[in-house]
C-alpha positions in Angstrom: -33.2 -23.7 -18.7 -35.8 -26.5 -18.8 -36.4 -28.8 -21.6 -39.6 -26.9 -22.8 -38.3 -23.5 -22.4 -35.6 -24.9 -25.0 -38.0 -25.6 -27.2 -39.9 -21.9 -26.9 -36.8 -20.3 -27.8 -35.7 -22.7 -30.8 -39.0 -22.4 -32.1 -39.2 -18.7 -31.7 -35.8 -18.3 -32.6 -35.7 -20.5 -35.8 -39.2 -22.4 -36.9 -41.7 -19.8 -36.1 -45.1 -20.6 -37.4 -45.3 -16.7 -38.2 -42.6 -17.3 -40.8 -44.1 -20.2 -42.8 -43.5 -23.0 -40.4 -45.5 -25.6 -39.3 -44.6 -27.2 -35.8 -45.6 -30.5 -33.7 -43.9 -30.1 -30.6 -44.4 -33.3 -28.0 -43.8 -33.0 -24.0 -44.1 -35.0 -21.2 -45.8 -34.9 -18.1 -42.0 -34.6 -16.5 -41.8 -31.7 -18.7 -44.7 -30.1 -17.0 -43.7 -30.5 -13.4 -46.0 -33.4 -12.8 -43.4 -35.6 -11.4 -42.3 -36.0 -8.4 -39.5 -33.9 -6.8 -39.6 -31.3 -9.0 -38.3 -27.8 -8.6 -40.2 -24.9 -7.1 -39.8 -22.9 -10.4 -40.2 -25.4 -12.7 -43.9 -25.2 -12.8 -44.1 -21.5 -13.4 -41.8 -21.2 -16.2 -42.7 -24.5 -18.2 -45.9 -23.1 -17.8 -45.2 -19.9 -19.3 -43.5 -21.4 -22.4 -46.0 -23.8 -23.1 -48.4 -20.9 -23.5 -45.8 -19.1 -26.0 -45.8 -22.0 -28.2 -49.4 -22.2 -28.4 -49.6 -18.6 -28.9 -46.9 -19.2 -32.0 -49.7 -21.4 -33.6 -47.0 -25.1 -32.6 -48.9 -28.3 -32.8 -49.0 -30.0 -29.9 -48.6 -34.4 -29.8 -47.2 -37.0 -31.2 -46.2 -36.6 -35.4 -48.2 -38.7 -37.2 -45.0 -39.7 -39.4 -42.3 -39.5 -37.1 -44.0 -40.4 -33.6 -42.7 -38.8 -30.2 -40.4 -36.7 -30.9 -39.3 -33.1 -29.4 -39.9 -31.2 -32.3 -40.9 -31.9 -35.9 -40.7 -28.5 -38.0 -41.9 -28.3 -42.0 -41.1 -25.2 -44.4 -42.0 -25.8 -47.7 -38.9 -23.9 -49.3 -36.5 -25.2 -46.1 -37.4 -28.9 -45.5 -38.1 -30.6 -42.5 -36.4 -30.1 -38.9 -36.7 -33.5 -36.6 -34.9 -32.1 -33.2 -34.6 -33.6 -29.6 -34.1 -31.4 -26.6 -32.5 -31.7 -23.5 -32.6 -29.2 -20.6 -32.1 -29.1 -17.1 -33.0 -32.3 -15.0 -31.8 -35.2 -12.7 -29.9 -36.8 -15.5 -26.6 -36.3 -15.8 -25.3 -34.0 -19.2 -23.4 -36.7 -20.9 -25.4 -39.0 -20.3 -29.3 -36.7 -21.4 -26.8 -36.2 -24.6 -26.5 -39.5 -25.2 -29.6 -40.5 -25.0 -31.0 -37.7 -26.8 -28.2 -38.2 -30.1 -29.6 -42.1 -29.6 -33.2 -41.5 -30.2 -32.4 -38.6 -33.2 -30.2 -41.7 -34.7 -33.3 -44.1 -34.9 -35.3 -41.9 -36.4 -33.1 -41.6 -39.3 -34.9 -43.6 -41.6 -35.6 -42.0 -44.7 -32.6 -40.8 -46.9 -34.1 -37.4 -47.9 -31.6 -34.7 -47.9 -34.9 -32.5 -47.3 -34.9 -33.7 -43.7 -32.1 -32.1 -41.0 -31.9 -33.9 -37.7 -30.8 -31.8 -34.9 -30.0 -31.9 -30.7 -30.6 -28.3 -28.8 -30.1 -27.9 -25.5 -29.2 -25.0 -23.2 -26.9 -22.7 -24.2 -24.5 -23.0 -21.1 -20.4 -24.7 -21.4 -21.1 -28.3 -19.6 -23.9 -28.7 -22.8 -21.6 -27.2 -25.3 -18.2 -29.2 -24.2 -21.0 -32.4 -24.8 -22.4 -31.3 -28.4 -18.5 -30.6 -29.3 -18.1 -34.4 -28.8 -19.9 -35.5 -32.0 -17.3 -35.3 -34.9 -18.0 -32.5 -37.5 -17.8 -35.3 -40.3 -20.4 -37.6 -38.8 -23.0 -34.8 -38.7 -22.2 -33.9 -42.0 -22.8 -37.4 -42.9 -25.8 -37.6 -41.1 -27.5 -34.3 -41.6 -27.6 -33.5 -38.2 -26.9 -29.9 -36.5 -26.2 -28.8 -32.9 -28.0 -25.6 -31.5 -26.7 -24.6 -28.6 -30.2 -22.6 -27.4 -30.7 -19.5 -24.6 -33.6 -16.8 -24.6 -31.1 -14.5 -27.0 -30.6 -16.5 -29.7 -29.5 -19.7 -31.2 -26.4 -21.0 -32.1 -25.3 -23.8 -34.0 -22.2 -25.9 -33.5 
């Protein structure tokens, strides 16, 4: 599953705008297939789930607040949801995970309790055995949650 499918389903799954949320969702131009060596589905399918997320009302750019980031989602009753994505690519698993649990840690700049931090990626065992890495008490300590993401459902870890 591709980065930006990853984000259709989290957002469909858990922060859809039809249920009070409002979401600013960034991607890339790798994101789209416009690099090079890309695969031959890739197009079609990141395609497709851009135009779900549009057709869930998501935001598209960079968050005014918070900059480039995957996915900012607001509720007023549930707080605010800063999440970075991985999904299939070139890189290697541990490596997307670290980079992605890296970026999510410099963004932690406010101490709001309001605000949950959070990696998704593909729901598949090689991402899972990765998210299973962070220690339960440090994302306590740092508000942060782990969804493991497929076109089903959503799962947290």
């Amino acid at each position: 599953m591709y980065q930006l499918e990853v984000k259709r389903y989290l957002i469909e799954s858990m922060f859809n705008p039809s249920n009070g949320w409002e979401v600013m969702v960034d991607i890339d131009a790798m994101e789209r297939a416009k690099g090079p060596q890309q695969p031959a589905d890739k197009e079609k399918k990141v395609l497709e789930a851009e135009e779900k997320l549009k057709d869930m009302g998501v935001n598209f750019g960079s968050h005014p607040k918070y900059g480039r980031v995957d996915i900012v989602a607001r509720h007023p009753d549930k707080g605010t949801f800063i999440i970075e994505v991985e999904g299939e690519s070139s890189k290697q698993k541990e490596q997307a995970m670290y980079s992605a649990l890296g970026q999510t840690i410099i963004l932690m700049k406010e101490n709001d309790e309001r605000i949950t931090y959070g990696l998704a990626v593909p729901e598949q065992l090689d991402w899972e055995r990765q998210l299973k890495k962070v220690p339960i008490r440090i994302k306590k300590l740092l508000f942060l949650k782990c969804f493991l993401v497929s076109k089903e459902n959503v799962r947290e870890i």
